[in-house]
C-alpha positions as CSV (number, residue, x, y, z in Angstrom):
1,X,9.5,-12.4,-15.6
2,X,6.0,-13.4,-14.4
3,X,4.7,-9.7,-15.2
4,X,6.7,-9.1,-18.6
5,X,4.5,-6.7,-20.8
6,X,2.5,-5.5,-17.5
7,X,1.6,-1.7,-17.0
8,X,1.4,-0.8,-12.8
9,X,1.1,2.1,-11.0
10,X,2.2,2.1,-7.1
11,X,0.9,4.7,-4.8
12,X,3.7,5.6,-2.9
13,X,6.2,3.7,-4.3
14,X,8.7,6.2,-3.2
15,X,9.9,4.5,-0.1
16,X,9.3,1.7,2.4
17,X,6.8,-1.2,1.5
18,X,5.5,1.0,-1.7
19,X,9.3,1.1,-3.2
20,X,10.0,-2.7,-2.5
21,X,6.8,-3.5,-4.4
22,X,7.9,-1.6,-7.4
23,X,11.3,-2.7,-7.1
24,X,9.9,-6.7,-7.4
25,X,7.2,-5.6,-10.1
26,X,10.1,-4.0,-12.2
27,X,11.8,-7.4,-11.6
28,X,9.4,-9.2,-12.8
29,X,9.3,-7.0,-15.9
30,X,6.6,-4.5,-15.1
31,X,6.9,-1.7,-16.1
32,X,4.9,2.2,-15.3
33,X,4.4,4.9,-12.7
34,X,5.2,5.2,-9.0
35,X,3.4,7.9,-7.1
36,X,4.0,9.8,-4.4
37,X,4.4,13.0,-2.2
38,X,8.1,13.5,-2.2
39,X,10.2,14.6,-5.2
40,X,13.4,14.0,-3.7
41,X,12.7,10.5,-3.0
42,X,10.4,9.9,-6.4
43,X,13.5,10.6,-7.9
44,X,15.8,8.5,-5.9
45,X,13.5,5.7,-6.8
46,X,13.3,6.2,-10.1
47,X,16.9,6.2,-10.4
48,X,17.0,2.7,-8.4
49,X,14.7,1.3,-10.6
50,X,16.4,1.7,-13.7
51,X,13.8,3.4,-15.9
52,X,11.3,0.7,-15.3
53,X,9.0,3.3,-13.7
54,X,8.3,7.2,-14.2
55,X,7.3,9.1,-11.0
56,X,4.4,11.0,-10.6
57,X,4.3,13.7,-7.8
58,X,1.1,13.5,-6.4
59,X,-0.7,13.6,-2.8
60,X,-3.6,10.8,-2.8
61,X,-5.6,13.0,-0.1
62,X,-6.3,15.1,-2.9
63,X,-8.7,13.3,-5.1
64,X,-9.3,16.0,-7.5
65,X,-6.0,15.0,-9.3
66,X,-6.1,11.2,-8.9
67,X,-7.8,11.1,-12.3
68,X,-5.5,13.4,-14.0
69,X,-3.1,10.7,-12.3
70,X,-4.4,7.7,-14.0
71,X,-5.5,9.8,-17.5
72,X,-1.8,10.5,-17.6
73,X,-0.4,6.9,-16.9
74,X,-3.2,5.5,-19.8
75,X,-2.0,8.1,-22.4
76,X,1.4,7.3,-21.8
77,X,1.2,3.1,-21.5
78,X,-2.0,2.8,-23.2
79,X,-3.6,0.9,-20.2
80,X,-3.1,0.1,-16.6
81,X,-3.1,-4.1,-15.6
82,X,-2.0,-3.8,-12.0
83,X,-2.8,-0.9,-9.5
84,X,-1.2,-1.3,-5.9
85,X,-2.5,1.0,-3.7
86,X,0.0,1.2,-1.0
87,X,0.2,4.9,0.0
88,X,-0.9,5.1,3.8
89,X,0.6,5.1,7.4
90,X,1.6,7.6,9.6
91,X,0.9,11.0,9.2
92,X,2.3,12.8,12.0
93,X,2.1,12.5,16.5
94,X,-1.5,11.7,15.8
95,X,-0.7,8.0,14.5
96,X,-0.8,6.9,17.8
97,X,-2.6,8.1,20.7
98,X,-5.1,7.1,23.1
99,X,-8.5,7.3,22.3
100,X,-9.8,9.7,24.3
101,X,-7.3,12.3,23.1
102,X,-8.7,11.7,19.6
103,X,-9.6,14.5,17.9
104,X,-11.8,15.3,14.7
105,X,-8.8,16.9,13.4
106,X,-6.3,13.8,13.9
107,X,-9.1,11.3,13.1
108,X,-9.5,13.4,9.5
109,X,-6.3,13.1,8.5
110,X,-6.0,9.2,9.7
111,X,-9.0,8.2,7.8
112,X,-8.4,10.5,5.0
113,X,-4.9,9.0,4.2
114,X,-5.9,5.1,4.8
115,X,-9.1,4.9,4.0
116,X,-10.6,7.2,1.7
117,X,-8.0,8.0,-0.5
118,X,-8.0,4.2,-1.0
119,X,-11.6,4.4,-2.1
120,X,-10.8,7.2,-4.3
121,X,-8.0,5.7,-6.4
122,X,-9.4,2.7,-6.9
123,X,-12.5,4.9,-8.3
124,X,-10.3,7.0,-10.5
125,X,-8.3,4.3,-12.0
126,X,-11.3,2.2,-12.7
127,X,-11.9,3.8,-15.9
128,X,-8.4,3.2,-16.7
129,X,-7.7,-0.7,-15.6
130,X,-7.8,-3.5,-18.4
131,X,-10.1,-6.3,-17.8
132,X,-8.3,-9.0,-16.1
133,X,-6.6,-6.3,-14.1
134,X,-5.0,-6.9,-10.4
135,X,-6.0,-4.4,-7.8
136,X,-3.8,-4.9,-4.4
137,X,-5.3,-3.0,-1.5
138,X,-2.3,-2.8,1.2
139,X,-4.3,-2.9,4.7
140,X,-2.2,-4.5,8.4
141,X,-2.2,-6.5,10.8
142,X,-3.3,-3.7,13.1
143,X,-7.1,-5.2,10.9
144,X,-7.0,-8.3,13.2
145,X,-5.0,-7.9,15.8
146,X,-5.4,-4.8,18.9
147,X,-2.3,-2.3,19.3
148,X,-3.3,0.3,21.7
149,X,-3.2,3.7,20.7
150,X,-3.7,3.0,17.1
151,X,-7.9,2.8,16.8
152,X,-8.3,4.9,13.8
153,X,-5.7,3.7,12.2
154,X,-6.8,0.2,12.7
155,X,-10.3,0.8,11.7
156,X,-9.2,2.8,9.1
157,X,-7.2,-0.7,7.7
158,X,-10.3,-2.6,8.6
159,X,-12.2,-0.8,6.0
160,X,-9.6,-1.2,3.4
161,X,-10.0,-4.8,4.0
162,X,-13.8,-5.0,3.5
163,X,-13.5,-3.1,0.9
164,X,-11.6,-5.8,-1.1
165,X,-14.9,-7.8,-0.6
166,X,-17.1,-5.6,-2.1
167,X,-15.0,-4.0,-5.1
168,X,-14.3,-7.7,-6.2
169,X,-17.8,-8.8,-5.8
170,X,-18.9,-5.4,-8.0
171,X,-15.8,-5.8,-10.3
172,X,-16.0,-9.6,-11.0
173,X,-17.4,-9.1,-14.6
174,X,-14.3,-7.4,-15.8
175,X,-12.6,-10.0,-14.5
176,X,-10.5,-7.4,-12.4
177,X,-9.5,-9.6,-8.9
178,X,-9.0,-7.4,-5.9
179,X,-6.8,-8.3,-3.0
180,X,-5.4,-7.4,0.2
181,X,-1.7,-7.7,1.3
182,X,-1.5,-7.1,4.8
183,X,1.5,-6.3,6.7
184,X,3.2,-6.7,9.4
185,X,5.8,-5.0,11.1
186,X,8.4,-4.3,8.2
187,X,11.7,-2.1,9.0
188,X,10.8,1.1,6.7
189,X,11.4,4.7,7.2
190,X,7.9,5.0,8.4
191,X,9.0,5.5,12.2
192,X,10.7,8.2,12.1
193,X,7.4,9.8,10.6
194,X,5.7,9.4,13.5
195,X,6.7,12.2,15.9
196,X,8.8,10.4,18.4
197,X,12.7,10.7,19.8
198,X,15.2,8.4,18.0
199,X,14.8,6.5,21.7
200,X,11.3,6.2,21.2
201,X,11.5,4.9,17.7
202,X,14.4,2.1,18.7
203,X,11.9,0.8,21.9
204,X,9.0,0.8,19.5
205,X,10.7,-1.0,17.2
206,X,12.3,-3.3,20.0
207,X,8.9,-3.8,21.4
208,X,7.4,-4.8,18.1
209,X,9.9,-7.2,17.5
210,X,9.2,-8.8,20.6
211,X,6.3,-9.9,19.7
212,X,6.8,-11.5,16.5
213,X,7.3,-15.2,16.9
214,X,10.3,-15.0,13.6
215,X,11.9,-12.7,16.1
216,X,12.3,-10.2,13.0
217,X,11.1,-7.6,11.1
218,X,9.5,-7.8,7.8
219,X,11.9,-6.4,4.9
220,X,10.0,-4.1,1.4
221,X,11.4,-7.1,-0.2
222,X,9.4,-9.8,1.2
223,X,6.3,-7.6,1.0
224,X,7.3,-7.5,-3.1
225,X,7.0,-10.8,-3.4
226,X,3.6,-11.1,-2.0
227,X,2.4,-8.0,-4.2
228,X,4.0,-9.7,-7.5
229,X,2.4,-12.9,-6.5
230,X,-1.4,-11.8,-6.5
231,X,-0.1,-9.1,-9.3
232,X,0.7,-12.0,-12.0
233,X,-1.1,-15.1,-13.1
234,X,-0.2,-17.0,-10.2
235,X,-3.0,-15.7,-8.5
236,X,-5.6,-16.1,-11.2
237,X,-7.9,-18.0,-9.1
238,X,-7.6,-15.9,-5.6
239,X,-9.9,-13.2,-5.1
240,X,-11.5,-10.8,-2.5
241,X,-8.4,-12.8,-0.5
242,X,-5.9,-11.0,2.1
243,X,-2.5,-12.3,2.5
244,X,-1.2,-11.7,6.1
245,X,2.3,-10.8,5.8
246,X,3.6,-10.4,9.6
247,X,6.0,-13.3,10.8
248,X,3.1,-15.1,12.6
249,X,2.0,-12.5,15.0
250,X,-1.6,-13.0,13.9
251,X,-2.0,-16.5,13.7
252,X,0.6,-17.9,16.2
């Protein structure tokens, strides 16, 4: 119970990586809000976590209600010592495409899902976070390593992980540590979000696979333990750090 005591919030903590965060957090007896889009599925996962978390239905594009967000979760818990910021991804057929078929439109609503609504809740919940509070930026592998057809997501993630530097750098004398858990391919509902035939989605997933030296996906689980590790005490002394969570596709 390394996070006993410990408020969170988890943008989208519905589903994929975001729910298998909370899920460890709550077993490590956190307890506080999950956010996220989807009412069906906020409610699914409050019901699988037990009551350790409220939901909060909320789209993180739209930065006007972030702060009503985090007002909310302070009212209710009184503080907030851990903010993941997980919500992100695919957002439609534009996910992947090549660059010249880019368009302002697609590159908008890229760069407005994974990068500056990232900015933006870390901003709103800043008034919000304890000192000594854990900030976890969730970035990918798609940072270091090419993938064609995914530029602005990619540079998109690149800019989540920079800013990790920067915010801990400006936040150090709160004592508020800012990190970056970077995944890898994980097996999450997220394909199926991206536009393509069930085909599609198994050769993607196929091809992916292939070129992970574990010869497996990443599971929400093992992306959990990472977030709980730089979420708790364990981690006192890491910060501005990114964790690459991928099976060795980066590094091997």
């Amino acid at each position: 119970m390394k996070l006993a005591g410990k408020i969170a919030v988890v943008t989208g903590g519905n589903s994929g990586i975001g729910f298998g965060i909370a899920r460890r957090l709550a077993d490590e007896g956190a307890n506080g809000i999950i956010i996220g889009r989807n009412k069906k599925t906020l409610d699914a996962a409050v019901e699988k976590l037990d009551g350790s978390f409220l939901a909060i239905q909320c789209d993180v594009t739209n930065i006007g209600s972030m702060e009503s967000v985090f007002q909310g979760a302070s009212n209710r818990y009184g503080r907030i010592d851990v903010l993941v910021v997980n919500a992100g991804g695919a957002v439609g057929p534009g996910t992947v495409q090549p660059f010249s078929s880019v368009t302002e439109q697609s590159f908008d609503a890229m760069t407005n899902l994974n990068l500056k609504s990232t900015f933006f809740t870390v901003q709103k919940a800043l008034p919000y976070l304890s000192d000594g509070a854990s900030i976890i930026l969730v970035s990918s592998i798609a940072a270091h390593k090419a993938f064609p057809g995914m530029s602005v997501y990619a540079a998109a993630k690149a800019g989540v992980r920079s800013l990790a530097r920067t915010l801990s750098a400006e936040l150090m004398e709160r004592g508020i540590r800012v990190n970056v858990l970077s995944p890898g391919t994980v097996d999450t509902p997220v394909f199926d979000k991206m536009g393509f035939t069930e085909a599609e989605v198994s050769e993607m997933k196929s091809g992916f696979k292939d070129l992970i030296p574990m010869r497996r996906a990443g599971t929400p689980s093992e992306m959990g333990s990472v977030a709980a590790f730089l979420a708790s005490s364990d981690s006192s002394f890491v910060v501005g750090e990114e964790i690459v969570a991928d099976g060795g596709v980066v590094n091997l």
